[in-house]
N, C-alpha and C positions, 0 to 999 in steps of 0.2 A: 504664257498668258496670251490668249486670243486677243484678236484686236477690237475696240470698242463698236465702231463705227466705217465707213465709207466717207463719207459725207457728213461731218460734221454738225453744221448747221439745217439737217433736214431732219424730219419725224422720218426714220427707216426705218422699215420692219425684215428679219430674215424670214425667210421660207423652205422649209424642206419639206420633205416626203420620206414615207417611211411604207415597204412593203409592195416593193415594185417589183423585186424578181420571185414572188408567191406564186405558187399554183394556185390557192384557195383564199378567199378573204376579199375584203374591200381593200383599198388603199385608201391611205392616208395622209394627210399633211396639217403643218403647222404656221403659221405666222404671229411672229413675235416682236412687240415693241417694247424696247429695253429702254430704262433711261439712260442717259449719254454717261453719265457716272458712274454705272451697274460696274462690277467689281464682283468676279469668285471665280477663286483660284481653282474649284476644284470644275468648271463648268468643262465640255468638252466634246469633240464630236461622241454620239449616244453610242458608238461602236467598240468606242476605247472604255467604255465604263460597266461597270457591274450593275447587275440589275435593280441592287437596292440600292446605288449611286445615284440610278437613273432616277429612279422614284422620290429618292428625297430631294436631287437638282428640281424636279417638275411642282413640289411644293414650294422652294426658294422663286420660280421661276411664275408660278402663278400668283404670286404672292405681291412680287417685286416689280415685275412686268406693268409698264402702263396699258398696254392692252395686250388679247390675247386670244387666238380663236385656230379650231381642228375645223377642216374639211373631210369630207369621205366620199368616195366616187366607189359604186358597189361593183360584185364582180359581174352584172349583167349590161353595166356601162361602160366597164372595162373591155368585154367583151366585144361592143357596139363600136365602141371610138379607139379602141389601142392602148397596151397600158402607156406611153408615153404620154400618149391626150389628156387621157385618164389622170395622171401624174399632176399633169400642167391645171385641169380644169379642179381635182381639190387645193392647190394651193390657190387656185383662184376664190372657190368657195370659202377657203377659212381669211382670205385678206378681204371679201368681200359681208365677213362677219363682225370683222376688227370693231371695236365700238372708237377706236381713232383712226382717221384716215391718215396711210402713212403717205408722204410725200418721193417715197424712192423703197423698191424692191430690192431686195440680194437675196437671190436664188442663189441654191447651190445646185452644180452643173453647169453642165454648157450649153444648157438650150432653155427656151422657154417660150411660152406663147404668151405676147403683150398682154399685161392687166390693163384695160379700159381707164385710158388718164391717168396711168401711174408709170413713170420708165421705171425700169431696171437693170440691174445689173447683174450677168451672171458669174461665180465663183466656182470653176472644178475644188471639189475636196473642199469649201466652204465650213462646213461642218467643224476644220479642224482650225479655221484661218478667223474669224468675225462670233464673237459672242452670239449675236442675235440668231444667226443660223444655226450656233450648237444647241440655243435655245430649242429652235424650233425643230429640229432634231429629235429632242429628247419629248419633247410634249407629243408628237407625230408617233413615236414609237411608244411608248406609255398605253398613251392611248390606243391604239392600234393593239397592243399585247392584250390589253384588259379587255377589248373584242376577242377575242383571238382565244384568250381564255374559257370565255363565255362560250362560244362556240364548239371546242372541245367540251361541255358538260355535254351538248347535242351532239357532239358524233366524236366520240371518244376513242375508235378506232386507228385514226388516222394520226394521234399523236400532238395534234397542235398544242396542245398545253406547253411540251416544249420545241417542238420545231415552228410552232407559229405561222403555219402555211407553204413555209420553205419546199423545195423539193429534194428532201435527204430521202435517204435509201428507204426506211418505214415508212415517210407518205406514199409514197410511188409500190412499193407492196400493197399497200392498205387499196389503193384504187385499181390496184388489177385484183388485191379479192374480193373488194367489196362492192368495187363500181365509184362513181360521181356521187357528189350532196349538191342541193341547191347552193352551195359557195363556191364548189369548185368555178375556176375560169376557164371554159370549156375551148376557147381558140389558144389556149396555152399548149406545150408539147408535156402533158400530164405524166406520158407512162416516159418519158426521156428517150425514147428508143425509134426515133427519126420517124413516127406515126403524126401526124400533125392533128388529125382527127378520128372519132373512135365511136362505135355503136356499143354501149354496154345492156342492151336492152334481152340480150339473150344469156346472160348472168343471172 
């Protein structure tokens, strides 16, 4: 069983991100406020669960959750600022959507860039350690697949429907035959093979 809370007597919301080591896609994140008594057993970091686990925690979770809000930072801001930034500024965007202001963050990781008036705290492996972050784990991811899905109807070559952006051995084919989409993240190392940058414009 995850632990409820940090901080007891404060409104805390977790935060995670979901779709940081992608070649292709937006990143995403989640911030979630649970009430101090939320209870379920089966809640859990979004990695250790099956996909229709996930789906159904995300209806308990939307449901039950006193507030609840997704961030997305695309792959052309990704691009701009790093996906670390990237990472940092949509958890910033979904706590800065929260329709309750929480009094204390718990990111998962070890790093974070200050939310404006809000401390936090960060947790490596969070996800598996604080309800709230498996929360927001699982909504970050959710969300983020059902993109991801969507996107594969537009370019079907490359697999996302199940790789999800990842870089498994089929996307990284897929983009030496077929070249870049407006999703790919072009400062990523796309083709894996120590090229940092690439002209496909003679393909």
């Amino acid at each position: 069983m995850l632990l409820p809370y940090l901080h007891k007597d404060l409104i805390e919301a977790g935060c995670d991100e979901a779709g940081r080591g992608c070649l292709a896609g937006a990143v995403f994140a989640a911030a979630v406020i649970l009430p101090a008594d939320f209870r379920n057993e089966m809640l859990n970091d979004s990695k250790k669960l099956t996909e229709k686990q996930r789906y159904e925690l995300r209806k308990v979770v939307e449901a039950e959750a006193l507030a609840w809000a997704v961030g997305v930072v695309e792959p052309a801001e990704i691009d701009a600022i790093n996906i670390l930034n990237a990472s940092f500024l949509a958890m910033h965007r979904a706590v800065g959507q929260l329709k309750m202001r929480p009094q204390h963050l718990l990111v998962d990781g070890n790093r974070f860039t200050p939310y404006p008036g809000i401390p936090h705290t960060t947790v490596v492996k969070g996800d598996g350690k604080y309800l709230s972050i498996a929360a927001a784990s699982i909504l970050a991811k959710t969300y983020r697949d059902d993109y991801m899905n969507r996107l594969a109807a537009e370019y079907p070559a490359y697999g996302w429907k199940k790789n999800k952006g990842y870089p498994t051995k089929k996307h990284r084919e897929a983009i030496k035959a077929y070249g870049t989409t407006p999703y790919h993240r072009m400062s990523f190392n796309l083709l894996g093979d120590g090229q940092l940058s690439f002209d496909f414009g003679e393909e």
